[in-house]
C-alpha positions in Angstrom: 99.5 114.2 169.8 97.2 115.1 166.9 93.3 114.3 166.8 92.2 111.5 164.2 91.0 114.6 161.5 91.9 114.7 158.3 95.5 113.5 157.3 96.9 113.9 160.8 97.4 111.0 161.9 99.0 110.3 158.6 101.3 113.0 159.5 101.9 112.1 162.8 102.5 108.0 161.9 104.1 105.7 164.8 106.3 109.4 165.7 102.7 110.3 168.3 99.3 109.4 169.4 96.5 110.2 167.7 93.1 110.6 170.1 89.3 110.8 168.0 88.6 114.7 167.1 86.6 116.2 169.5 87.0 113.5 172.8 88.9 116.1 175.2 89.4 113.2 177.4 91.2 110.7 175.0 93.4 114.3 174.7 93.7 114.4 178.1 94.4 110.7 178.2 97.1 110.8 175.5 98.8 113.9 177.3 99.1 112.2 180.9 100.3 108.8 179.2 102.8 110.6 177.5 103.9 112.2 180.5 103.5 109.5 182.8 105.5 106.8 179.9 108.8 107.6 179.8 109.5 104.0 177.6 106.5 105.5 175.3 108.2 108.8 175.1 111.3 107.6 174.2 109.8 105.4 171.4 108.1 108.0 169.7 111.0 110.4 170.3 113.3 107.9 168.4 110.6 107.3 165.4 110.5 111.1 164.8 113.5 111.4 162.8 113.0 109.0 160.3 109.3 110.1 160.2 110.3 113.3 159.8 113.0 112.2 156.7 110.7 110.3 155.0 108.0 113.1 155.1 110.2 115.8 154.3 109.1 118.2 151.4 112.0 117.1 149.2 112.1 113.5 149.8 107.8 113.6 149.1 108.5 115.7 146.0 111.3 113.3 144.5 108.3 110.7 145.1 106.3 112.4 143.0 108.4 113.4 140.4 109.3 109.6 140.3 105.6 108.7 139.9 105.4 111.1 136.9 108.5 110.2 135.1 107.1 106.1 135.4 104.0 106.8 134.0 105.2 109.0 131.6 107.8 106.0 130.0 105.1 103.8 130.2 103.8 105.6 127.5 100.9 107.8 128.5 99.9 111.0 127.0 97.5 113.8 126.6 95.2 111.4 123.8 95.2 108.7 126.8 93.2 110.9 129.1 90.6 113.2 129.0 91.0 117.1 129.5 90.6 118.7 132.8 87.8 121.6 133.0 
């Protein structure tokens, strides 16, 4: 259960609930649905793994690295861009 603040909810994905930052009661809401779903508990307990894989440190870094090494064949370099201050 995360609040809907910064990346969180990106974080979280379809593996929790998300309830607007602040609203103690959607918290409270999301806490006693949880509790009270067991179907709902069970379908966020079986997205967590593959949440989890697909936002693990090394699987988001090979992204990356993959992101760099395209743009680099396509032919981009330092006189394409501007330097950073």
């Amino acid at each position: 259960i995360v609040s809907n603040g910064g990346g969180l909810p990106d974080a979280v994905g379809n593996a929790g609930l998300v309830f607007r930052r602040g609203e103690i009661r959607e918290l409270i809401a999301c806490m006693r649905e949880i509790l009270s779903n067991p179907k709902l508990e069970e379908k966020i307990r079986q997205a967590a793994p593959e949440h989890l894989i697909r936002h693990y440190s090394e699987t988001v870094s090979k992204q990356y690295l993959s992101i760099i090494e395209s743009t680099v064949e396509m032919g981009y370099n330092k006189a394409n861009f501007k330097t950073c201050n």
